[in-house]
N, C-alpha and C positions, 0 to 999 in steps of 0.2 A: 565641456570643461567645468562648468558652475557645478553639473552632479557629481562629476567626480572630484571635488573641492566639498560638496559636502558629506560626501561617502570620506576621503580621508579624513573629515575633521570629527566625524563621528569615531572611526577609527584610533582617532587622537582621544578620544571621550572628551571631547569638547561641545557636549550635546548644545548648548545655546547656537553656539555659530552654524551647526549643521543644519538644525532648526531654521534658526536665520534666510541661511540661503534658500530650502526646501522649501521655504512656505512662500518665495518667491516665485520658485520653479515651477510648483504645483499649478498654479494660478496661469501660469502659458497655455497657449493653445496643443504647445508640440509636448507638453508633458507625457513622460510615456508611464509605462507601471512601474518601473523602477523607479523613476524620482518618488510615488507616491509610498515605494516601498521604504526606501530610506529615510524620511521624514518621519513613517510611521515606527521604522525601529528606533531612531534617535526618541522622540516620545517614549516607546515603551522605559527605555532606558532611564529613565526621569520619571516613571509612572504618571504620566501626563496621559492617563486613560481617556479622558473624556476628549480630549482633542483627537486624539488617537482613532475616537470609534466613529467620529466624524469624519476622521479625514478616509478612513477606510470604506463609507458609505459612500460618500463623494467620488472615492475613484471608483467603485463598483459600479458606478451609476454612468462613469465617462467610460469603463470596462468590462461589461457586464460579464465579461467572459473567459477575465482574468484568474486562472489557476493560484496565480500567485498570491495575489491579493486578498483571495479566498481565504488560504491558509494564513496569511499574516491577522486577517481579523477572527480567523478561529483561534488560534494562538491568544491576541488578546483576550478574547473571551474566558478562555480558560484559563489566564491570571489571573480574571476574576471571580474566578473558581463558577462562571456562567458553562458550563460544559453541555447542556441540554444546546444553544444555543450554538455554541462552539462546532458541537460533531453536524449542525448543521451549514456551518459555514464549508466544513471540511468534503462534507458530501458533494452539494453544490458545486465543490471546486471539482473533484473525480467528474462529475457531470459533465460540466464542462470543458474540461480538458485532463483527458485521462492518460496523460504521459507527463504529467506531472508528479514526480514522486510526492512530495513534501506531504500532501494531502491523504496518501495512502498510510504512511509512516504517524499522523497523527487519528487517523480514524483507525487504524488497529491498535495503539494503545488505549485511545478510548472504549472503544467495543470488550479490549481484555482486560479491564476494570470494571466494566459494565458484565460480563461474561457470557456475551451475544458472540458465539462461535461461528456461525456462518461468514458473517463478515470478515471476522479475524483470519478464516481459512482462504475466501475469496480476495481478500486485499492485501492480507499479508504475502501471499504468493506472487502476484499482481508487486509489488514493492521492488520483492528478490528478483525480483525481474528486469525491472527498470532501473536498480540501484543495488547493484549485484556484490560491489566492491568497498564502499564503506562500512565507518564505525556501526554507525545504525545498522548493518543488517545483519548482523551479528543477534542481535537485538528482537530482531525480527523473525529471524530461524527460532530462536527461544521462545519465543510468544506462541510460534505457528504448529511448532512440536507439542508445546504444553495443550494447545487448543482440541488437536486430534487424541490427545490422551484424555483430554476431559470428555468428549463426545463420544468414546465406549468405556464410560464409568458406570456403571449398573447400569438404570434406566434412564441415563441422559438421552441417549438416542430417542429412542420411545420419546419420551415428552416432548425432544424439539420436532419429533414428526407430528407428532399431536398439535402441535403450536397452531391456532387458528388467525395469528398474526404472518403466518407464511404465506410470501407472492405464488405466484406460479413457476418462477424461475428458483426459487428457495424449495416448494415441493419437489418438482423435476430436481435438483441437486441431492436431497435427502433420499430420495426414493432409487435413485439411479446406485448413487453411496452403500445403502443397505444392503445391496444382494451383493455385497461382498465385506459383509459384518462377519462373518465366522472368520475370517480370517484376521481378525484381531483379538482373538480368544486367546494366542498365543503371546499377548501383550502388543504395546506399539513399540516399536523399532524401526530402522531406516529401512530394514530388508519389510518388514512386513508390511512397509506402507507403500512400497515400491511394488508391492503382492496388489496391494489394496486399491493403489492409485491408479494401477494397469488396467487391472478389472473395472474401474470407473470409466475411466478413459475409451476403453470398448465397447462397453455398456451404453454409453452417452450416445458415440458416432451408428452405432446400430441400431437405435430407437430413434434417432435423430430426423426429421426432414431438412428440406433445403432453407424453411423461413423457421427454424426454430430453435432460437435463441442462441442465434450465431454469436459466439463467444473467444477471441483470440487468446485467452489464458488456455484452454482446452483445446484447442487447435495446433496451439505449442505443445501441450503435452503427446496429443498426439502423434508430432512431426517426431519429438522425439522419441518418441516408442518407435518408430519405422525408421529410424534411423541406428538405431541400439544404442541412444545416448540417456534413456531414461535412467537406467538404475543409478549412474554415474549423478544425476540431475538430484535425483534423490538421496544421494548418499551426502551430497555436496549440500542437500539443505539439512537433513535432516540428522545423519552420522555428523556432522561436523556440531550440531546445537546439545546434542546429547552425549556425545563425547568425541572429541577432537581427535586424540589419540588412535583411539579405534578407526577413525577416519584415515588418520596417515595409513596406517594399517590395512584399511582397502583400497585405499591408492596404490601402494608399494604392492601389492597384490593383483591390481588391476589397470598395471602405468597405460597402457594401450587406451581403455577406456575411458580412465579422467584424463588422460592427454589428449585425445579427441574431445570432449566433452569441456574442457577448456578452451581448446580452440575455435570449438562454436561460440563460444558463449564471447569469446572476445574477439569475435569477428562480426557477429549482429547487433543490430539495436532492434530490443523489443518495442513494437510499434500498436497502438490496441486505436481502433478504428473509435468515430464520436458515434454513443449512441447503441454502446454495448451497455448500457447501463440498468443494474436487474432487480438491485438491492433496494432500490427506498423508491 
């Protein structure tokens, strides 16, 4: 009852009294992440940074494993324009618990500022997935469209293959990607990525063994090519970020397939196992 007395009273913007109760709550044995979350937005809210960056170390230290928490202190960070720090907090959090959207949604706008495509391609996809239906992911198609158009702009490709800061799971992705580069010669579009993405997708499971770098973003993609839900998956990230319109327009074209393709999508919850983790 005390948290949620001070979740309303934050609610009320009566940041002193929410504080108030919070900094009681925190201090219990039974504090869970929430209370340490709400404390710490009432602070933000007052730019009471410094208390703020303590109380978020303090809970990480009683929640090592808190997603949430993760993202509230990367958050901070990046108020204070600390962002080097920041996308480290947000990674950390993917780490550890990777059906947590919130941490995916701040490390691919970081990354698309930064203009580190990989990430943007793997997390941003990863987002649409777990958070298929809000404002943000709106957001997120836009970012994840523009990312694949940057990556066959003259010799981007080429350089980030070159990249000698590439893991083994970032070579294997680029390398896999490539042999089916000609097919964007034709520009990027929803149809041609859905060309592109196919051919990845086959590419991956036929060079693939059983311990190598089992990944349930790619697994999904898979399922859906053997189910005939890809294109529809494709059209729905990628026709709808590029243009809307044209979308309806392959829907009304193709009511069978995004009416199927809808009904998958809101009949699962995408679930990505601890431990798929390839990026940092």
């Amino acid at each position: 009852m005390l948290k949620d007395l001070a979740f309303v009273e934050m609610l009320k913007r009566d940041f002193a009294k929410s504080i108030e109760i919070s900094k009681v709550l925190v201090e219990r044995d039974d504090a869970d992440e929430q209370t340490f979350q709400i404390l710490g937005m009432a602070y933000k809210a007052i730019a009471e940074y410094k208390e703020c960056n303590k109380l978020y170390k303090k809970g990480l230290k009683k929640f090592p494993t808190s997603a949430v928490l993760y993202n509230e202190f990367g958050e901070l960070l990046a108020m204070q324009k600390d962002l080097i720090n920041a996308i480290q907090q947000w990674e950390k959090g993917i780490e550890s618990d990777p059906e947590y959207s919130s941490n995916y949604y701040n490390a691919v706008n970081y990354y698309s500022k930064a203009g580190n495509i990989i990430p943007i391609l793997i997390y941003g996809e990863i987002f649409l997935n777990l958070e298929s239906y809000t404002t943000r992911t709106a957001d997120i198609k836009a970012l994840l469209l523009e990312a694949y158009k940057a990556l066959y702009v003259g010799e981007n490709f080429n350089k980030l293959m070159q990249d000698k800061r590439n893991n083994n799971f970032e070579k294997r992705f680029l390398e896999t990607l490539q042999k089916s580069i000609s097919l964007a010669t034709g520009g990027i579009t929803a149809e041609s990525l859905t060309a592109i993405r196919t051919r990845f997708v086959l590419d991956w499971f036929h060079n693939s063994t059983k311990d190598d770098f089992p990944f349930r973003l790619f697994e999904h993609q898979r399922y859906l090519l053997s189910e005939g839900l890809f294109e529809a998956y494709n059209q729905w990230i990628f026709a709808t970020a590029a243009n809307p319109s044209a979308y309806q327009a392959w829907v009304q074209t193709h009511e069978k397939q995004a009416a199927n393709f809808k009904a998958f999508q809101q009949s699962r919850v995408f679930r990505i196992p601890k431990g798929q983790y390839y990026l940092n």
